[in-house]
DRENDO-1510 file (C-alpha; in Angstrom, 1 decimal, always signed):
<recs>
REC; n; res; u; v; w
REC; 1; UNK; -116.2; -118.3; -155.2 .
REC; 2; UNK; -114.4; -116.8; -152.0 .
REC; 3; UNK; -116.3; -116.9; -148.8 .
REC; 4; UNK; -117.1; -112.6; -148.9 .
REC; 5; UNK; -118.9; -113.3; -152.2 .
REC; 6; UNK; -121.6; -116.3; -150.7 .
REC; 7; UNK; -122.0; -114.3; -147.5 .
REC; 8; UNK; -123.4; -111.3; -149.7 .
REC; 9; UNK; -125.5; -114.1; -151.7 .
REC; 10; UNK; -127.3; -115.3; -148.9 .
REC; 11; UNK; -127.7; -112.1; -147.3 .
REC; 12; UNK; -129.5; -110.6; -150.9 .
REC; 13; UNK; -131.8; -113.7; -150.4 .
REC; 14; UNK; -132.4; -113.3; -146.8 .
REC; 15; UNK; -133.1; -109.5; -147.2 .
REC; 16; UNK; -135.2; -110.0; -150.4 .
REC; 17; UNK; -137.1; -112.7; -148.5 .
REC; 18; UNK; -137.7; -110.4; -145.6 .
REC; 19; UNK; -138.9; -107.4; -147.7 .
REC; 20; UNK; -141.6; -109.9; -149.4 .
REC; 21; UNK; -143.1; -111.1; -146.6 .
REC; 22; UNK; -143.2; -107.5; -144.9 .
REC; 23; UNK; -145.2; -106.4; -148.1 .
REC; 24; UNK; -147.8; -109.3; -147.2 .
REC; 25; UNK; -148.0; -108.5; -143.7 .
REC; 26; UNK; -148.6; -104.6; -145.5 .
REC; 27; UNK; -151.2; -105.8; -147.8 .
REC; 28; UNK; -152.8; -107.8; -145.3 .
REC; 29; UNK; -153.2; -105.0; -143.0 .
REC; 30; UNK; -154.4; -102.7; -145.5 .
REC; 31; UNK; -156.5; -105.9; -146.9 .
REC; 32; UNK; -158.2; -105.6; -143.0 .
REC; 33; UNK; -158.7; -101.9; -142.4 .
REC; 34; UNK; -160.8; -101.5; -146.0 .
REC; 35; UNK; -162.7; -104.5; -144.5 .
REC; 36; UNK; -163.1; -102.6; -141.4 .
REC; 37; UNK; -164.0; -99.4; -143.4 .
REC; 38; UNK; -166.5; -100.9; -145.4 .
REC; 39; UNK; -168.4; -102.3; -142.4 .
REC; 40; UNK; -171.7; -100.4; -141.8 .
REC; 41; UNK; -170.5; -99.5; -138.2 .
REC; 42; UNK; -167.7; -97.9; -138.9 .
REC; 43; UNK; -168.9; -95.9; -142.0 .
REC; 44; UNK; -170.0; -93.4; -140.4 .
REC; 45; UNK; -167.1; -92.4; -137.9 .
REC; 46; UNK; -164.2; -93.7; -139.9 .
REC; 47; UNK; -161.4; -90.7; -140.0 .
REC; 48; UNK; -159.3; -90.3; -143.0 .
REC; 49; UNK; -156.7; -92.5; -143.8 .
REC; 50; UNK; -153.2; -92.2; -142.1 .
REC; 51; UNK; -150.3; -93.8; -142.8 .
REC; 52; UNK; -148.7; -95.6; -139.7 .
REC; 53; UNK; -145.5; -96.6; -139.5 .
REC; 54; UNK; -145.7; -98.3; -136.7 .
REC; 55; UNK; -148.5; -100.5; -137.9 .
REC; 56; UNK; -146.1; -102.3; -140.3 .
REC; 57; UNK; -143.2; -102.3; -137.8 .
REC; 58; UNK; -145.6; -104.8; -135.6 .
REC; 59; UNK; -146.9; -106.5; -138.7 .
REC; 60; UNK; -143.3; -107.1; -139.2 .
REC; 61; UNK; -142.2; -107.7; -135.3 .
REC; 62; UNK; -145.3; -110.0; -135.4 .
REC; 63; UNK; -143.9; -112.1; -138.4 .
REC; 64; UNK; -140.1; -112.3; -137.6 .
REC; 65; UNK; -139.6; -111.8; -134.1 .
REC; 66; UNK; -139.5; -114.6; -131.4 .
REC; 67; UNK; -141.4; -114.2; -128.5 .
REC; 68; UNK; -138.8; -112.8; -126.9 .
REC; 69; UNK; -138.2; -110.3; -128.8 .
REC; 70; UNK; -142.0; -109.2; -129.5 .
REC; 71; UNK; -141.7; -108.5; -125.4 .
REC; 72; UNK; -138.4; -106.3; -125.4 .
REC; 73; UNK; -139.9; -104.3; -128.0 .
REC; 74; UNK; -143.1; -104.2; -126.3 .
REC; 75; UNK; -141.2; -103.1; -123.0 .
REC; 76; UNK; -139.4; -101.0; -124.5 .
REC; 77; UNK; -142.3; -99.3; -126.9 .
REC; 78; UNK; -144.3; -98.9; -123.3 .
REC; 79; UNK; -141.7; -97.3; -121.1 .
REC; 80; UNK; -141.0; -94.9; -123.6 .
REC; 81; UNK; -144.8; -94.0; -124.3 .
REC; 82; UNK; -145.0; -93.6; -120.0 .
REC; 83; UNK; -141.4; -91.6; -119.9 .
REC; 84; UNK; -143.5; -89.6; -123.2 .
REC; 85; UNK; -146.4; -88.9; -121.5 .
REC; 86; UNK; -144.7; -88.2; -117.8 .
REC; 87; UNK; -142.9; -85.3; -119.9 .
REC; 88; UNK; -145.9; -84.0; -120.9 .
REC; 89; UNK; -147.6; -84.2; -117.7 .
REC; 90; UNK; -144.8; -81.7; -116.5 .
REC; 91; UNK; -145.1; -79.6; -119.4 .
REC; 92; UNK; -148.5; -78.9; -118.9 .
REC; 93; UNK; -148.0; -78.4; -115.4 .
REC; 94; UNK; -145.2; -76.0; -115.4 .
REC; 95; UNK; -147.6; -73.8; -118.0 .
REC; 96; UNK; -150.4; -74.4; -115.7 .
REC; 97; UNK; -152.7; -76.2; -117.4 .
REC; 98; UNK; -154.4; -79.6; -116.0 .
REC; 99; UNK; -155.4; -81.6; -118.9 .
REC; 100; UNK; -155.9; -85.7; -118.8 .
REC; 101; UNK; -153.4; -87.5; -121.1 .
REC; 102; UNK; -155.0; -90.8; -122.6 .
REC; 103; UNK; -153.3; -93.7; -121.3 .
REC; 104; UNK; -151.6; -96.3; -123.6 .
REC; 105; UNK; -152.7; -99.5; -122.1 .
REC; 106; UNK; -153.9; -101.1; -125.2 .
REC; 107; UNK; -150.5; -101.5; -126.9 .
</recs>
């Protein structure tokens, strides 16, 4: 076997190893919020069940990535939700209207 034909082996495995263990982290998170739907307290208030994307991204960032990397994205997930938000601010300004955007502290 030439050496193009063994890189594309081990990179099927690697990819097919990463998919399966970002369906776990899926299914454990899904595994989590019925458990949290199905406690008594939340009954009552729970809204409807959306799709998040980014819940499986951290799921996966939480799995895969070194620490190092869990903070860049972090960084970099937080200055753009404060550049996000600081647009909006000015949006709202310039039409004249003074609303209080929620603050994303708990990422």
């Amino acid at each position: 076997q030439n050496l193009e034909s063994l890189y594309l082996e081990v990179a099927v495995e690697v990819h097919k190893e990463s998919q399966r263990q970002l369906h776990l982290a899926i299914a454990s998170r899904e595994t989590m919020e019925l458990e949290m739907n199905d406690s008594p307290k939340e009954a009552s208030s729970a809204p409807e069940e959306v799709s998040l994307w980014w819940s499986d991204f951290f799921s996966w960032c939480h799995l895969r990535c070194s620490r190092a990397e869990q903070r860049s994205f972090y960084e970099t997930i937080n200055q753009e939700l404060f550049d996000f938000k600081e647009s909006i601010k000015i949006k709202l300004k310039d039409r004249g209207e003074n609303r209080e955007i929620p603050s994303f502290s708990d990422l």
